[in-house]
C-alpha positions in Angstrom: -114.3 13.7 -54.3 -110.5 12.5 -55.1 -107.8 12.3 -52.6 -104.3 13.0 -53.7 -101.0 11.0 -52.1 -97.5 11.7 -52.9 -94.7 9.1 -52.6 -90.8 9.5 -53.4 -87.8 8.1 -53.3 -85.1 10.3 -52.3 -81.3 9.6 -53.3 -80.3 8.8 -49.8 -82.6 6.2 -49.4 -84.4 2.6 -51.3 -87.6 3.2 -50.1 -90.7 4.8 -50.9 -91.5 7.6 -47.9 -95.0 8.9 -47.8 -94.9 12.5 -47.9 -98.7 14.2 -48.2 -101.8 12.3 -47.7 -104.7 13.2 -49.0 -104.9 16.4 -50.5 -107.3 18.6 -52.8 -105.9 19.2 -56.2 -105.0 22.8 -54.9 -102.8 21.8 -51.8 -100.9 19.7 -54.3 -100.1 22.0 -57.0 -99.5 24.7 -53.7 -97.2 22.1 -51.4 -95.6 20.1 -54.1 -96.2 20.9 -57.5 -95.2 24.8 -57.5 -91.9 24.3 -54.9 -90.7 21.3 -56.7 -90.8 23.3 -60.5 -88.7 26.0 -58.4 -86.2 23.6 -57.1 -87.3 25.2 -53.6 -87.2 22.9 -50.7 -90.6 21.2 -50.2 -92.1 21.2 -46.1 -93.7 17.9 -45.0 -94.8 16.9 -41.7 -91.6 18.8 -39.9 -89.3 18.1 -42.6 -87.6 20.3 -45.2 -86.6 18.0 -48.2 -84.6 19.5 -51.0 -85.9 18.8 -54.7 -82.8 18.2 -55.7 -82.8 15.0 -53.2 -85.7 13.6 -55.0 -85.3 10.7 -57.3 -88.8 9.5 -57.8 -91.9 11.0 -57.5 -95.1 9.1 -57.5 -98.7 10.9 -56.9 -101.8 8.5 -56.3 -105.3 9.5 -56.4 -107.8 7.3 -54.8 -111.4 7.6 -54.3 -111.4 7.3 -50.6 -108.8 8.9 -48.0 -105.7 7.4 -47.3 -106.9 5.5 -44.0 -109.6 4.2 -46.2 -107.6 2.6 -48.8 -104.9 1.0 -46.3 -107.5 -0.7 -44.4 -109.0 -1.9 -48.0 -105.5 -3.6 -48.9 -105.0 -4.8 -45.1 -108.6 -6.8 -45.4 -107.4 -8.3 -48.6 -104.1 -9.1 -47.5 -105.0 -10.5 -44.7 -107.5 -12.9 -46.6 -104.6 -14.2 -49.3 -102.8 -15.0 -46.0 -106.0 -16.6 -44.8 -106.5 -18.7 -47.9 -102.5 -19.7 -48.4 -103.1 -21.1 -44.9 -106.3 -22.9 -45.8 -104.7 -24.4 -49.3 -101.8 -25.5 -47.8 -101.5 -28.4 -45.8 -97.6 -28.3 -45.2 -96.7 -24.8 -44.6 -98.3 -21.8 -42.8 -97.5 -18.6 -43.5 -97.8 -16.1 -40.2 -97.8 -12.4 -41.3 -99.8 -9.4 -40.6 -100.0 -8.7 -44.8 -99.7 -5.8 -46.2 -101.1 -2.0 -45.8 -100.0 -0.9 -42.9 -97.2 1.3 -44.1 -97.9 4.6 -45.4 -96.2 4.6 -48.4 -97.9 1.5 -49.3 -100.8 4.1 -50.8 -98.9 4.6 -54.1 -100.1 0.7 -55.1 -103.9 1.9 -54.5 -106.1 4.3 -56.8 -104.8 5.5 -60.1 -101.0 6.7 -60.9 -101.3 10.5 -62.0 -97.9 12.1 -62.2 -97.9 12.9 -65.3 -100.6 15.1 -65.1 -98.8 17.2 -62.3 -95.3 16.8 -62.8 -93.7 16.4 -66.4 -89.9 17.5 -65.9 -87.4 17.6 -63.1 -86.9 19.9 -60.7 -85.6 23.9 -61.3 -87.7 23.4 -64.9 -89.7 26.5 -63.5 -93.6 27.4 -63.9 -94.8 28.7 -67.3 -94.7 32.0 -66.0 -91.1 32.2 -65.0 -90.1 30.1 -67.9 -91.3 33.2 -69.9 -89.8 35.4 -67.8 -86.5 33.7 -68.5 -87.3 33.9 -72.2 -87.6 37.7 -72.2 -84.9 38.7 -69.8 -82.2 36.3 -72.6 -79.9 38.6 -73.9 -81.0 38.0 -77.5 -84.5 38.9 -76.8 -83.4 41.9 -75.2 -81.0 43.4 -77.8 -84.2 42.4 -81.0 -86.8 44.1 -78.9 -84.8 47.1 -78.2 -83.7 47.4 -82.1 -87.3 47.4 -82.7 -88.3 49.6 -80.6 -85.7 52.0 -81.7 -86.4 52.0 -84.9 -90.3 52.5 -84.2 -89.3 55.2 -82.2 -86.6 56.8 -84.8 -89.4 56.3 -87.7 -91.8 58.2 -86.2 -89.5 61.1 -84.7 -88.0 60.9 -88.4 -91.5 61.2 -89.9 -92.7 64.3 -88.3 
């Protein structure tokens, strides 16, 4: 089984803010995917972010929850610190490493963005795209001719 992580960047802030954690391909398309086509606001943890805030949308799929992976990249963070210090005779670097941020999941697993989201926000889904399509004034007035003249040919026929 995949877990899916979303990260953005909104326009009123630098940094990357962790947003959903974990989630089946369905919650996803249901809490992101869907709202953010529609330009609706999107609901995280207590939040209500607009899509039109959004700058930068990163989703992450890792084989292991997002706990999982963090502690993954705070063991190996932790030993590059361990082995700087061990190499150098001069200077010692004293940090905690990396990982223990949420966001830092988007540098884990396998980028797949693409494969949800390929335009901005308001773009629409398929189905309303269509809907669009046939309620465009152009559409309208052909369809109608057509139909009228179906109509008049057959009245006219019998």
């Amino acid at each position: 089984m995949s877990y899916l992580h979303v990260t953005i960047k909104t326009k009123s802030s630098n940094g990357w803010l962790c947003i959903f954690k974990d989630l089946s391909v369905s919650d996803l398309k249901k809490n992101l995917v869907k709202p953010y086509r529609l330009g609706n606001s999107i609901y995280y943890d207590g939040n209500i972010l607009s899509s039109n805030e959004i700058m930068q949308v990163k989703i992450t799929e890792t084989e292991n929850p997002h706990e999982a992976e963090l502690k993954v990249v705070q063991d190996e963070s932790y030993r590059d610190v361990q082995e700087f210090n061990r190499a150098s005779s001069s200077i010692v670097l004293i940090s905690a490493g990396h990982g223990y941020s949420d966001y830092e999941i988007n540098k884990c697993g396998k980028d797949v963005t693409g494969s949800y989201i390929s335009s901005g926000p308001e773009e629409g889904t398929p189905l309303t795209m269509l809907a669009e399509f046939i309620k465009h004034p152009w559409v309208v007035r052909i369809v109608g001719g057509l139909v009228f003249l179906v109509v008049a040919a057959y009245l006219g026929l019998k």
